[in-house]
N, C-alpha and C positions, 0 to 999 in steps of 0.2 A: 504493500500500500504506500504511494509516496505520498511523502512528507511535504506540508507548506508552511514554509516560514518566513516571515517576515524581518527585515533588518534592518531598525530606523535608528537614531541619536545626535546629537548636533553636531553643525560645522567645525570639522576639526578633530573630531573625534577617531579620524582614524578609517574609516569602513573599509574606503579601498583597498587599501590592504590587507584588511580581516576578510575581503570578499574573495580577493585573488588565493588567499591560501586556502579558505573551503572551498575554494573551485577546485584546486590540487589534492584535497583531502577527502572528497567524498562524490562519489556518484550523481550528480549533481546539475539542476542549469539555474546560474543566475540570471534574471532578468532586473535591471536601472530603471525604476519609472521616468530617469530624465529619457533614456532609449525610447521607452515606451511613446513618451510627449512628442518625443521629433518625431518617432513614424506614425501618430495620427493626427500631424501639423503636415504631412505631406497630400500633395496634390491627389484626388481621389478619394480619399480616405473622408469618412462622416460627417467630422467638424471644418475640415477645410475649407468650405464656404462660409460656416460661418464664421469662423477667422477673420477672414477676408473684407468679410462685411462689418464687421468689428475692426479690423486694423488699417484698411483701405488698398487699395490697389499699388501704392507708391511704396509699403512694402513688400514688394514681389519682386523674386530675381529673372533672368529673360529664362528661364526654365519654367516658371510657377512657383519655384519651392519659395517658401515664406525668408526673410531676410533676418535672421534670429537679432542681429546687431539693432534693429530699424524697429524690429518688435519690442526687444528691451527698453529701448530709448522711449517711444512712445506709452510702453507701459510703467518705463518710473515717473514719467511727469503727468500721470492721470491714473488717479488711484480706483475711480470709477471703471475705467477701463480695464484696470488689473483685475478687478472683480467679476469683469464679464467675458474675459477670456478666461478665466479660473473658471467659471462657471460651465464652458464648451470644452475645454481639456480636460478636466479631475474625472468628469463622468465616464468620458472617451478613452483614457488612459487605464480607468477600473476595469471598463468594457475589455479591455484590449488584453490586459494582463490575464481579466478571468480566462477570456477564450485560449489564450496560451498555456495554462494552466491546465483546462480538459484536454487541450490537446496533447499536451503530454501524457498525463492522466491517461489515453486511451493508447497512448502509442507503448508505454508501460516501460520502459528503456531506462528512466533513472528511478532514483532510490527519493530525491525530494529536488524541491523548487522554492529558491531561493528568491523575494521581490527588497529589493532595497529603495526603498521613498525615506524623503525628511518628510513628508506628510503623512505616512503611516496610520498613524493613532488619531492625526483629526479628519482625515478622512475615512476614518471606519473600516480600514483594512483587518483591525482585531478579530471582526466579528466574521472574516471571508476565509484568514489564514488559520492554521492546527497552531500556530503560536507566534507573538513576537518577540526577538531577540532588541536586546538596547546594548548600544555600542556606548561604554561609558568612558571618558577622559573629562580630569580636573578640569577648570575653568580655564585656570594657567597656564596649563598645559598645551589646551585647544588654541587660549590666544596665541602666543608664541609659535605656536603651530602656523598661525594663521599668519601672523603678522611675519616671518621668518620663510617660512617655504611658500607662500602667495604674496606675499606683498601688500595686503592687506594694511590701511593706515587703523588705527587704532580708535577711531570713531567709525569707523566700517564694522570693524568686530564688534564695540557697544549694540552698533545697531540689528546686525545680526545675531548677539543671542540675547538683545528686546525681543526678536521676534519669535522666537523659539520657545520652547514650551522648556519647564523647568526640569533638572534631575529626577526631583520626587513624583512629578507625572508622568515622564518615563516610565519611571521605574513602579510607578503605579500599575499601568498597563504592560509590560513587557515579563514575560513570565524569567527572561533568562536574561542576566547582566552580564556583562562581559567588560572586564576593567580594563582600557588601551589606555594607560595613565603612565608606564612606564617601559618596561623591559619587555622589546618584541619576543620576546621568548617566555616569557610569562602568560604573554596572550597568547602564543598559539598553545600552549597547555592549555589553559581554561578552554579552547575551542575543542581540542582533543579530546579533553572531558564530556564537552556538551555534546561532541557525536558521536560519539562511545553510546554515552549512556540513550542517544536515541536512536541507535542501531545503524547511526550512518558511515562511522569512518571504514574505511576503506581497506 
């Protein structure tokens, strides 16, 4: 029976790398809901028009495909607008990820399915996946993270974990913690642990 697991926590926190080594470690497909977001922001695809009609035609490159750079821009200086492309992607993106899900599910090939979102928990992924994992690092850690390997200014980080939902609600909803605060060999024990004990390592 595979497994669905979820794998949310905040910027900085680490995931990419915790996702690259349970791809090595376990039978396995991860799927990015940013992936997810670009392939049903492409031409074709359900929300695409309304994209379009939400962001206007002067974002489109001579392909169709939507201009990510021209789309960002427009949606930090209109917060109504962030709202109402949030509103045509989260749905489209859930849509998109379930259907990959049974499709695996029928194809029977791996042992579990991995979806990594920072929106996880307030888009109600809890109640779709067998569990979520929270990817935990210090505060300090993450900024430093941030500000040192992104380049991130230090009023950018303020502003990013405003927006972010706190440790204790994390850690509210996510059945499994996983501490990336320090020694990468630390974490991939703890991950060792968690696939062991749910029959997935390798």
């Amino acid at each position: 029976m595979m497994k669905t697991i979820g794998i949310t926590g905040g910027v900085g926190a680490g995931k990419s790398k915790i996702l690259a080594y349970i791809q090595t470690h376990c039978n396995c497909r991860i799927l990015l809901a940013d992936e997810a977001a670009h392939k049903v922001r492409e031409p074709g695809n359900p929300c695409y028009n309304a994209l379009v009609r939400l962001l206007g035609t002067d974002t489109l490159e001579e392909d169709g495909q939507i201009n990510r750079q021209k789309m960002a821009a427009k949606i930090f200086a209109d917060h109504k607008l962030l709202e109402a492309i949030n509103a045509v992607i989260h749905p489209a993106v859930k849509a998109y990820i379930l259907q990959e899900i049974e499709a695996e599910r029928e194809a029977g090939k791996i042992d579990a399915f991995f979806v990594e979102a920072a929106l996880l928990i307030e888009e109600g992924y809890g109640e779709l996946l067998d569990e979520l994992w929270y990817i935990f690092a210090q505060k300090e850690v993450r900024r430093k993270r941030l500000i040192q390997d992104r380049g991130y200014s230090e009023e950018k980080v303020e502003q990013i974990f405003a927006s972010q939902l706190s440790e204790e609600e994390f850690r509210c909803h996510c059945k499994v913690v996983i501490d990336n605060s320090a020694d990468l060999g630390d974490t991939y024990r703890q991950i060792d642990e968690r696939l062991k004990e749910a029959g997935l390592s390798r």
